[in-house]
ZAMARGU-4260 file (C-alpha; in steps of 0.2 Angstrom, whole numbers, plus 5000, padded with zeros to 4 digits):
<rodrens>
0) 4863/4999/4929 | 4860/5012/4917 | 4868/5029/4915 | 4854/5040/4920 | 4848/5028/4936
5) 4867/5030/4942 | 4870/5049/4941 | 4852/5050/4948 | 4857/5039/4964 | 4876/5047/4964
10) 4867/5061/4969 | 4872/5053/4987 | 4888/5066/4988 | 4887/5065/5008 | 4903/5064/5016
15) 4911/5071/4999 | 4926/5085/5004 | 4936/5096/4991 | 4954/5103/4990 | 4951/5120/4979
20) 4969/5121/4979 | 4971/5103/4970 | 4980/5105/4953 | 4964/5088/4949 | 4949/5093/4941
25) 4933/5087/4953 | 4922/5088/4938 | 4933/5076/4926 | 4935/5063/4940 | 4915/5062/4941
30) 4915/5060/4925 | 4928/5047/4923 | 4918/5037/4938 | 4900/5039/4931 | 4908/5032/4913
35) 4916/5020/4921 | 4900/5014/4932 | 4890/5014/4918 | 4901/5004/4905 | 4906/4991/4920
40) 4888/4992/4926 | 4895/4995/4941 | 4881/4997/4956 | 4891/5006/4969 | 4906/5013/4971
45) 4918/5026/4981 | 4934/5036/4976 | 4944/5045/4988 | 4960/5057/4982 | 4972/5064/4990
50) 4987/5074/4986 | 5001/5086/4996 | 4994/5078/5012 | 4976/5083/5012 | 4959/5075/5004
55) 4958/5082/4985 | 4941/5071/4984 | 4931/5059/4992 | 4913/5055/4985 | 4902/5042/4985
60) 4892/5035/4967 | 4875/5025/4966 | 4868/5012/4978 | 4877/5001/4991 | 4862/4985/4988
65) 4852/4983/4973 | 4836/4980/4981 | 4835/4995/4994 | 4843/5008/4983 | 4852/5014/4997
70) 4867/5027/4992 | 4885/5026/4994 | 4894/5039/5002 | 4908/5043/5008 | 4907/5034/5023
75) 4899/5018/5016 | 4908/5001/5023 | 4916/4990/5007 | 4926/4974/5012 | 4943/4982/5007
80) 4951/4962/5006 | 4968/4959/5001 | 4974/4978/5004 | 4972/4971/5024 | 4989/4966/5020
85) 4996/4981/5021 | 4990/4983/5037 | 4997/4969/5043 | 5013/4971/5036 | 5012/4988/5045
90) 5005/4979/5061 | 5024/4970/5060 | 5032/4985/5057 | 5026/4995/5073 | 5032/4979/5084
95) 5048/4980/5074 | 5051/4998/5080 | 5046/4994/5097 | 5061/4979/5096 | 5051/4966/5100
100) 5052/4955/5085 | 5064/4958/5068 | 5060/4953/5048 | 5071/4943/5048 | 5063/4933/5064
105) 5061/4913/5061 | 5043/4910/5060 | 5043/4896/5070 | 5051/4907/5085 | 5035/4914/5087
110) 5023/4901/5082 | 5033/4885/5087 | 5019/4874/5079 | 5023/4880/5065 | 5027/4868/5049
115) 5028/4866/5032 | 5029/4852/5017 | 5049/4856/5018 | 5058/4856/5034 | 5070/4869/5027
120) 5056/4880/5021 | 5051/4878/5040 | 5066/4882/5049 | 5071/4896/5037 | 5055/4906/5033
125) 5056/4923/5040 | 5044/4937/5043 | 5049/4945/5027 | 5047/4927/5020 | 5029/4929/5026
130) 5022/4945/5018 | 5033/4943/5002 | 5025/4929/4992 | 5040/4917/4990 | 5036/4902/5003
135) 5037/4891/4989 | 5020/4887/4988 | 5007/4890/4974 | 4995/4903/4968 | 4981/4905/4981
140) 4987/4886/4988 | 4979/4882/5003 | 4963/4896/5000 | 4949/4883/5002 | 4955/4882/5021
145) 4946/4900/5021 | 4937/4903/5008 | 4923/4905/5005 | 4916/4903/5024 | 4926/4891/5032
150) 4925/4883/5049 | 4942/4884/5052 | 4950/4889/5068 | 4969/4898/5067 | 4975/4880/5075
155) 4967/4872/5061 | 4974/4883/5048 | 4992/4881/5055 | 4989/4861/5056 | 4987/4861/5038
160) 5002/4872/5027 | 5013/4854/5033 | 5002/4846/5019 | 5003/4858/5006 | 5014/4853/4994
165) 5028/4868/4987 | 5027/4870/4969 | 5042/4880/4968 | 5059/4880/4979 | 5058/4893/4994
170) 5063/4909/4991 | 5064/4907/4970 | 5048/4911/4964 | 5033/4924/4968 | 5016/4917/4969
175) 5003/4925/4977 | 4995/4918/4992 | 4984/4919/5008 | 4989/4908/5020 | 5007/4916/5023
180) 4996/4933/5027 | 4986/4922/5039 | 4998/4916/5046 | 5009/4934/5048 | 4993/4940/5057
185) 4996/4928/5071 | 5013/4931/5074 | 5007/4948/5076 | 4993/4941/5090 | 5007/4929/5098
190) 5020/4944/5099 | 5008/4958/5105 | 4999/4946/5118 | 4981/4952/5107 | 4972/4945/5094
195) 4978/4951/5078 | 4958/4959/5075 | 4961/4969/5092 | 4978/4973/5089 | 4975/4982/5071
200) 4956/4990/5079 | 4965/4997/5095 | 4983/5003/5089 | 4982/5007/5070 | 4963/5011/5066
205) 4958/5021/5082 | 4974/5030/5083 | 4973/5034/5064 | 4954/5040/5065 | 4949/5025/5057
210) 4933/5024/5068 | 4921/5016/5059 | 4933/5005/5050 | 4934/4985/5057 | 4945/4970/5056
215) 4930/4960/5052 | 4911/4962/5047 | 4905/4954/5063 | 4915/4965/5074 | 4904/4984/5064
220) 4895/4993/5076 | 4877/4986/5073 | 4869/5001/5071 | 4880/5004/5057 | 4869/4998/5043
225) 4880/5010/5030 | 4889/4996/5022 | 4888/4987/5006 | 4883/4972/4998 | 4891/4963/4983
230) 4886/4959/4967 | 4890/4947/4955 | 4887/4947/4935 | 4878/4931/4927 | 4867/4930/4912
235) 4866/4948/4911 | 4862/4954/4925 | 4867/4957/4943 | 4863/4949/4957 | 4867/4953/4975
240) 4879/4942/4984 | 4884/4946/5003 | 4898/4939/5009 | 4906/4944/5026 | 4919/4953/5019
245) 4933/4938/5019 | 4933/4937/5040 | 4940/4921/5038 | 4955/4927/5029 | 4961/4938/5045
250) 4977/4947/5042 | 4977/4943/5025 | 4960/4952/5018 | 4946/4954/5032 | 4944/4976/5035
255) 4929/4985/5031 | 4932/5001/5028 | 4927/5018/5020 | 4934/5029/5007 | 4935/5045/5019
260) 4946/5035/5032 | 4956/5026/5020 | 4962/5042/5016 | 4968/5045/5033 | 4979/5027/5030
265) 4984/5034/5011 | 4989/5051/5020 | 5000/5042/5035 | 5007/5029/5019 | 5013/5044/5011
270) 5019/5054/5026 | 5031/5039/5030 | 5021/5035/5045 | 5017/5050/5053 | 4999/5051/5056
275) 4984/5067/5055 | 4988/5070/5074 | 5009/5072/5071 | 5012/5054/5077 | 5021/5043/5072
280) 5012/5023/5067 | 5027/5017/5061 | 5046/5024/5056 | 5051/5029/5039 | 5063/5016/5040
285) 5055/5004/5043 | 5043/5009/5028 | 5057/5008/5018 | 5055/4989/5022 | 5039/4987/5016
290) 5040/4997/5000 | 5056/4987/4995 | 5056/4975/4981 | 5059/4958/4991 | 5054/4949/4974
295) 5053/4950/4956 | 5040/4946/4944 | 5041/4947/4924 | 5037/4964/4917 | 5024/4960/4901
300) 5026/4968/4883 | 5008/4977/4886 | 5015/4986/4903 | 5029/4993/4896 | 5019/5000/4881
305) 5006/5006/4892 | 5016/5016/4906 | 5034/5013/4904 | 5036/4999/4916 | 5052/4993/4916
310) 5050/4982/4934 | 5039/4975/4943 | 5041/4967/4962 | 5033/4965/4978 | 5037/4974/4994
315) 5030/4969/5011 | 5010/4967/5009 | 5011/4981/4996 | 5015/4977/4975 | 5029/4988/4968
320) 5033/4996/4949 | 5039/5009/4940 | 5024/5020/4931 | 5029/5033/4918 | 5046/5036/4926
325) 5039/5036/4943 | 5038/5023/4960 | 5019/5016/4962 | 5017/5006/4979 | 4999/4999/4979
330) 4987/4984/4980 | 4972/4977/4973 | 4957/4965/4985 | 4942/4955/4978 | 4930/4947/4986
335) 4917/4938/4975 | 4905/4953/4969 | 4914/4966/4976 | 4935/4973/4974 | 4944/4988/4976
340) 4961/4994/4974 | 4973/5007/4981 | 4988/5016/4971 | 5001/5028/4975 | 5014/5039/4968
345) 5024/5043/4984 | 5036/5054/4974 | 5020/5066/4971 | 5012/5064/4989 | 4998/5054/4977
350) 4985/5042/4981 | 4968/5034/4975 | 4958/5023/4983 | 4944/5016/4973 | 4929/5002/4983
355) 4916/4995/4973 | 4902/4982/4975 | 4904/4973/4960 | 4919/4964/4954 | 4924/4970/4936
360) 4939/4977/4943 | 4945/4983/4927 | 4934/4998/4931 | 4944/5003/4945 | 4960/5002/4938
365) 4951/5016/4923 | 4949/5025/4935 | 4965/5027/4943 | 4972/5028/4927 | 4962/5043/4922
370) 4967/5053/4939 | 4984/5048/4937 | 4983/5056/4919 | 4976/5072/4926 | 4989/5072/4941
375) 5005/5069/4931 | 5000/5076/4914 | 5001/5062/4902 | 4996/5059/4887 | 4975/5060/4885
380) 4967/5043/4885 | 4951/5038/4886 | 4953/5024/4898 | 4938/5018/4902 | 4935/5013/4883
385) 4951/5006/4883 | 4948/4995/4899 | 4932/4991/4894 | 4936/4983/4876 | 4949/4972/4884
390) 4937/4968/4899 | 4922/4962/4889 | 4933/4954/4875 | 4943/4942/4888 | 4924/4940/4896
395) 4917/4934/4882 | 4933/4923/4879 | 4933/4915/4896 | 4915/4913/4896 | 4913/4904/4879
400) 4926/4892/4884 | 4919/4889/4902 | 4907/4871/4899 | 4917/4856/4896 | 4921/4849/4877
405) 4911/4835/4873 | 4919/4820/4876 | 4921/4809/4859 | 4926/4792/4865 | 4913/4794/4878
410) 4911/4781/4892 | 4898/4774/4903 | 4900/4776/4924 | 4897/4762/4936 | 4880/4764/4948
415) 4881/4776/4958 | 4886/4769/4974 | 4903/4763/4967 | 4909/4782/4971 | 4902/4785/4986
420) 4911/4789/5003 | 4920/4800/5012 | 4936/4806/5007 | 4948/4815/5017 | 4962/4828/5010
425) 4975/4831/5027 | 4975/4851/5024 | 4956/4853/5020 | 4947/4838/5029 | 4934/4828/5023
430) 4923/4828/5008 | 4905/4818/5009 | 4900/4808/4992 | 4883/4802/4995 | 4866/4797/4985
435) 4852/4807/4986 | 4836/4803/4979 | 4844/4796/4963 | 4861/4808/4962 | 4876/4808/4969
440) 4879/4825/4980 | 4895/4832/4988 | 4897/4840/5004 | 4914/4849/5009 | 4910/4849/5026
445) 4920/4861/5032 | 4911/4876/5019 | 4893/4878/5018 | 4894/4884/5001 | 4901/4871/4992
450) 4886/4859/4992 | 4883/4853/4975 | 4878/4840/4964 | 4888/4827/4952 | 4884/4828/4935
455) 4892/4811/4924 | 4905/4819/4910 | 4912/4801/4904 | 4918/4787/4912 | 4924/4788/4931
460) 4925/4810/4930 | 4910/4819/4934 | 4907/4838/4934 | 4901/4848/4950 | 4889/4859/4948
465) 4888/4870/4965 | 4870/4874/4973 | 4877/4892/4972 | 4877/4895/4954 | 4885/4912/4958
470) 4902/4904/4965 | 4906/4901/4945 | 4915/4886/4952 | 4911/4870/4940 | 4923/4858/4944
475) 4929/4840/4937 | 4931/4826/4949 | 4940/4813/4942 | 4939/4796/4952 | 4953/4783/4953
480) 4946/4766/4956 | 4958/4749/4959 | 4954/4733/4953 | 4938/4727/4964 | 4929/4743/4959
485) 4933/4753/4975 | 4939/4773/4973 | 4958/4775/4978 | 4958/4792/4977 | 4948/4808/4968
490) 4960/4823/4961 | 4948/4838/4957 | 4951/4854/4946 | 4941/4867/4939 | 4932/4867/4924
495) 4937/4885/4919 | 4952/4894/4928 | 4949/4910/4916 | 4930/4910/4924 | 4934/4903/4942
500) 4943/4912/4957 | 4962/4905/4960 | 4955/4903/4978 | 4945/4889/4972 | 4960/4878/4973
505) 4953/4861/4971 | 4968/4857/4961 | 4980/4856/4976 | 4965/4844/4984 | 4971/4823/4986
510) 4955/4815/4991 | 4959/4797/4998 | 4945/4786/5007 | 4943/4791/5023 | 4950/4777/5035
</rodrens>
């Protein structure tokens, strides 16, 4: 979108509020979001600030759908995604206080069904083990359980983490994934007696003023046509892409929200769980939980010469550093075509919240940094350029290495009916290989988006190419076949994991004929 299109639709400054007594300059933010917009080509997109315990800034920039020209404002709906675990995590934190469960509270005491690869992973994993990202298994393992669309009940969901295999010891090593968060949410709904949806709804967003905010797309009011639509970057140009806000991930990414109520939660986040009304969500000790490193991750050469950082960790549902001598607590969430991010400086009473329907999310973090600049009066950077160069520079990158090489020694496949079938993973279910009309198509049946078609690569390993272009989710399927010709097994991975969402995790897939 161009620069001139986009200041004339962020005229949209509805719902926009001002602290004159901010030390932030209104007019440098706008600025900083317009530049941004525009060099991200950006659609949409909302900033709330606040500072001292009030709202310094919340506006709304551009359109929320490409096609309708409808404006964002303040008030407009984003899919907030992985910052719901947060809310989670403070869901668990207002039981703690009311003494019926602990952090350190077996899993399995709350969920009896509940079972993992390793049985001492299984008896041992704790609440904190939970929201802290050191179960043991992978990066996004598990994801295609719920993403993108699934069928999958909880039951289901629970059924299959036994199958996942860890790829690191409990407790050693952080990597990030879903599935814990899923799974925190439903001790949440097991120990307050209420779905973890209604629990969140009726005792953290009403209670906060959060009254337009959802725990799930399907559950806004349907009069509430305020919310916006995704867009996804391919070929040059943007394309609309609704999602329904990640409903399937539950407690680990499924709110809608809006930059002016966020701002209530960033407020109550920095006033150690009081709320705008004097009460009290949840204790300041049990804050101190949450915002407490439970594990480490490697600080890079680039973060300490950008801001000083000297550690990095993660808390309870909320990631943890040090930024130019200071504590930041915050969170980023993506959702294909749309991402947003949330940042604060608690020693300052600081905090940004930027939603966006489109998913350079590099944008965002410009933007943060360029408030942040102004707030704690560092050194003058123009970091949206700066953001930008590296953006487009990995993009082009990952994008020029995203096809498969050209296979040298290449080899012929058998006829097509020699791989079809159905295969059958035990933590995703069954996969369809079939012919149709001359191809071989694949139908993972429990996920309506991930239809596609099998294009030969060389011998017995074939690339999927999704109906949904717009998933950017080519993957290799690689069949093993015994010695009459029949498939053992499949293994699948994808083609490009610089281009394709860690959720796609087809590489933890181990496809077996289905008996």
């Amino acid at each position: 979108m161009k620069l001139k299109s986009i200041l004339l639709v962020s005229a949209a400054l509805a719902g926009m509020h001002f602290n004159a007594d901010a030390k932030l300059n209104e007019q440098k933010i706008t600025a900083a979001i317009e530049q941004s917009m525009a060099r991200f080509d950006v659609p949409g997109m909302a900033v709330a600030v606040v500072e001292d315990g009030k709202v310094a800034y919340a506006k709304g920039f551009g359109v929320r759908h490409l096609d309708t020209k409808e404006p964002v404002n303040a008030d407009t709906l984003f899919g907030i995604a992985s910052n719901t675990k947060a809310f989670t995590s403070a869901a668990l934190a207002m039981l703690v206080d009311e003494g019926k469960l602990s952090w350190d509270d077996k899993v399995i005491d709350h969920i009896p069904e509940f079972r993992l690869y390793d049985p001492y992973a299984t008896r041992e994993m704790t609440i904190r083990d939970l929201l802290s990202h050191r179960s043991g298994l992978g990066l996004g393992q598990g994801d295609l359980m719920i993403w993108p669309d699934t069928d999958k009940s909880i039951t289901d969901i629970l059924a299959g983490l036994q199958h996942l295999k860890p790829q690191s010891s409990f407790r050693s090593t952080y990597a990030y994934n879903n599935l814990m968060f899923v799974t925190a949410g439903e001790v949440v709904a097991r120990v307050s007696g209420m779905s973890w949806q209604d629990f969140v709804e009726q005792n953290m967003l009403q209670p906060l003023g959060m009254e337009k905010s959802r725990a799930g797309f399907s559950r806004i009011d349907k009069d509430n046509k305020n919310f916006a639509t995704g867009n996804i970057p391919l070929n040059g140009k943007l394309h609309p892409f609704f999602v329904n806000y990640l409903e399937d991930f539950r407690g680990a990414g499924a709110i809608a929200s809006n930059v002016n109520e966020m701002s209530l939660w960033l407020n109550t986040q920095l006033n150690g769980g009081v709320m705008a009304n004097g009460e009290t969500l949840f204790s300041e000790k049990q804050q101190q939980q949450m915002w407490l490193p439970h594990i480490n991750r490697a600080v890079s050469k680039s973060a300490f010469e950008a801001s000083r950082q000297q550690f990095s960790g993660y808390g309870l549902g909320w990631s943890i550093n040090d930024y130019h001598g200071y504590k930041r607590v915050g969170h980023g969430g993506g959702i294909l075509g749309m991402v947003s991010q949330v940042s604060l400086i608690p020693e300052k009473k600081l905090g940004v919240v930027v939603l966006s329907n489109q998913q350079a999310f590099a944008a965002l973090s410009a933007i943060t940094e360029e408030i942040f600049e102004q707030a704690l009066e560092l050194e003058d950077k123009d970091y949206v350029e700066m953001f930008a160069e590296r953006h487009f520079k990995g993009k082009e990158k990952a994008y020029a290495n995203a096809k498969p090489a050209l296979v040298e020694d290449y080899q012929s496949a058998l006829p097509n009916i020699y791989y079809t079938g159905t295969l059958h993973d035990n933590w995703y279910g069954d996969v369809v290989i079939e012919e149709l009309d001359g191809a071989l198509r694949i139908d993972f049946t429990h996920t309506k988006r991930l239809k596609g078609q099998l294009v030969h690569h060389s011998g017995n390993t074939f690339v999927v190419k999704w109906d949904e272009p717009l998933l950017e989710a080519d993957a290799f399927i690689e069949f093993t076949l015994n010695s009459e010709n029949k498939v053992e097994k499949a293994k699948m991975h994808a083609v490009s994991t610089a281009v394709t969402d860690f959720s796609f995790d087809f590489r933890n897939l181990d496809l077996r004929p289905k008996k």
